[in-house]
C-alpha positions as CSV (number, residue, x, y, z in Angstrom):
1,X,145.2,36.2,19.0
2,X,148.3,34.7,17.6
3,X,150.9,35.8,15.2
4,X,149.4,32.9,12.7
5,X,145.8,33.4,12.8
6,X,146.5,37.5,13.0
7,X,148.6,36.6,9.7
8,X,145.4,34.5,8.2
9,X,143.1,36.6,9.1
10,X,145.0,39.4,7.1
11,X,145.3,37.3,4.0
12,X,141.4,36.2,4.4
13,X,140.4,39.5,4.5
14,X,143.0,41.1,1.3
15,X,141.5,37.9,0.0
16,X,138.2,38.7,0.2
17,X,138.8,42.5,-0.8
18,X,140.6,41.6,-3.7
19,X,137.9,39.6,-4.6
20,X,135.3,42.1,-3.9
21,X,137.2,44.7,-5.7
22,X,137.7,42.8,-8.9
23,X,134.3,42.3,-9.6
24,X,133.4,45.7,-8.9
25,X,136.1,46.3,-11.5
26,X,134.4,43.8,-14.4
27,X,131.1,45.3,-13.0
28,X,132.2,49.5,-14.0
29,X,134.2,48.0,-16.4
30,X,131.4,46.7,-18.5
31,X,129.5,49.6,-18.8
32,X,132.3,51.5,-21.5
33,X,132.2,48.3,-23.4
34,X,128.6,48.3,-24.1
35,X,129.2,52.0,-24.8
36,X,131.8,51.0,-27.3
37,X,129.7,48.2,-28.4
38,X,127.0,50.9,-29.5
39,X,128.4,52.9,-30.8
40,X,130.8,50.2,-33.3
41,X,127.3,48.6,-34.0
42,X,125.8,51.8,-34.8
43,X,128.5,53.2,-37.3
44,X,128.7,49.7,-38.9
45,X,125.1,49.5,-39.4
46,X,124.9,53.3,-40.9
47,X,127.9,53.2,-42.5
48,X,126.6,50.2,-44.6
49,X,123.5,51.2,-45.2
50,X,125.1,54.9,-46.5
51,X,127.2,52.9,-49.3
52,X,124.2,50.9,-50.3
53,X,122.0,54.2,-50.7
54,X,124.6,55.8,-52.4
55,X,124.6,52.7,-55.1
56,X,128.6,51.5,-53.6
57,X,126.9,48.8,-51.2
58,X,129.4,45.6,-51.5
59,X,128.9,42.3,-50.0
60,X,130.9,43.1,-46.6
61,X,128.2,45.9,-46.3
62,X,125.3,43.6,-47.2
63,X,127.3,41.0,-44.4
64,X,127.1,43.9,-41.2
65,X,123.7,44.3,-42.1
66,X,122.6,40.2,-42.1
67,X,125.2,40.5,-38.5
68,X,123.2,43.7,-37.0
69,X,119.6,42.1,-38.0
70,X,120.7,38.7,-37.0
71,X,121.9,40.2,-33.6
72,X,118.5,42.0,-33.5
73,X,116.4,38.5,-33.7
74,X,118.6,36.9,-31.6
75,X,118.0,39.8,-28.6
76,X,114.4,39.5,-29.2
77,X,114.1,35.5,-28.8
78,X,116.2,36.8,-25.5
79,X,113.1,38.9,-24.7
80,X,114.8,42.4,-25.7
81,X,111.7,44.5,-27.3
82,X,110.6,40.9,-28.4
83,X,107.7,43.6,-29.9
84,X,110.0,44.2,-33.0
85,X,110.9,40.7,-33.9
86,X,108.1,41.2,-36.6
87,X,110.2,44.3,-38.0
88,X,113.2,42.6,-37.8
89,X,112.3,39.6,-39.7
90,X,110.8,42.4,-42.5
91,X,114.2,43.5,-42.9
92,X,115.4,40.1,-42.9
93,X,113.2,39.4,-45.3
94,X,114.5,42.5,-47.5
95,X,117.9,42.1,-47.1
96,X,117.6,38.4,-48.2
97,X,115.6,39.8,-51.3
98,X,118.5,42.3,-52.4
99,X,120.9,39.2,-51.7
100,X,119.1,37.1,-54.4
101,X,119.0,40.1,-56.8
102,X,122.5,41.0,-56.5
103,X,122.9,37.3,-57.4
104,X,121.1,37.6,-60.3
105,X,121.7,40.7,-61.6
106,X,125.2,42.2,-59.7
107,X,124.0,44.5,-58.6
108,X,123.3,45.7,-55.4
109,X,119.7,47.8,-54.8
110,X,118.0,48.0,-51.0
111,X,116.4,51.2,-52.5
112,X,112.7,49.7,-52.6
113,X,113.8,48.0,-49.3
114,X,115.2,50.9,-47.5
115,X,112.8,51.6,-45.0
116,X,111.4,48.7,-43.9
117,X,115.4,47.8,-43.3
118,X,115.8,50.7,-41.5
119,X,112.8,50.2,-39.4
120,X,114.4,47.0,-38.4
121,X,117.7,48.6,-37.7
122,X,116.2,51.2,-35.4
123,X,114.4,48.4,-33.5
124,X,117.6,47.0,-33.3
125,X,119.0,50.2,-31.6
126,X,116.6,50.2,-28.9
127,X,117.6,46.7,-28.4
128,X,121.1,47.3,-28.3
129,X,120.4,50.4,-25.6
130,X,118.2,48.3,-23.3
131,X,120.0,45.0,-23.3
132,X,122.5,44.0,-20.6
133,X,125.7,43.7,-21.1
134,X,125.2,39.6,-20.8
135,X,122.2,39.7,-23.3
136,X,124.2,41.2,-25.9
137,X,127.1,38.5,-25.4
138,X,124.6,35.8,-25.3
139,X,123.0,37.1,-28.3
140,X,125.9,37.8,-29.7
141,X,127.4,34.3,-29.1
142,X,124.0,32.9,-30.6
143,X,124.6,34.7,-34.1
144,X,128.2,33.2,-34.0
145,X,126.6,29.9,-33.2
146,X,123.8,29.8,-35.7
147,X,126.2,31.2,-38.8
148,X,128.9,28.0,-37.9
149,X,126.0,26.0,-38.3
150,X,125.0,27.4,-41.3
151,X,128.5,26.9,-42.5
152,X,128.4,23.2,-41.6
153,X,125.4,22.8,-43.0
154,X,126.1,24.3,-46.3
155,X,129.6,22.0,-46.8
């Protein structure tokens, strides 16, 4: 074998293991982020739902949990304990109803509304443990999608 094709082979190959090494690398790499991802999901989601219990909910609270539920549905139409999509559209449905009565009234109350939202919320964090790491960035890129829309649509 010559000098040359010695030489290409070598590059081929560190090529190839380079190759094979880096998605190994985004493979084990994606498994902390999820982690991560779970557990900032799970503090937003409890912290938010802490301040509104304790009467100091504000709209950014009342905004992480329309993100978390919306994330929820969108996991479920992604086949992701598509069981609870009933739940989740419940606390939807509850969350939209203490929207319309902070409207009205300024103030916020999810008291009457607590549980079912929380049974939504723990649906959603069986979701968030079983998905894969490319379900939660499509479903996350399909929340994104659907509030530009929104956006749009309401201008």
């Amino acid at each position: 074998m010559s000098k040359k094709s010695k030489k290409l082979k070598r590059k081929k190959n560190t090529e190839f293991n380079r190759q094979a090494g880096m998605e190994l690398l985004v493979k084990k790499s994606k498994e902390p982020l999820k982690e991560a991802l779970l557990v900032e999901i799970g503090l937003a989601y409890r912290t938010a739902m802490l301040a509104f219990m304790e009467g100091q909910g504000t709209m950014t609270h009342w905004n992480t949990l329309a993100y978390c539920l919306n994330l929820g549905m969108a996991l479920t139409e992604l086949e992701v304990e598509k069981e609870g999509a009933s739940a989740i559209d419940a606390g939807q449905t509850m969350l939209e109803s203490a929207r319309h009565l902070f409207d009205a009234t300024g103030q916020w109350s999810i008291r009457k509304h607590n549980y079912i939202i929380n049974f939504a919320l723990e649906v959603l964090r069986r979701q968030l443990e079983n998905a894969s790491w490319s379900q939660l960035q499509a479903a996350s890129a399909e929340v994104m999608r659907r509030n530009e829309q929104a956006k749009r649509s309401s201008h």
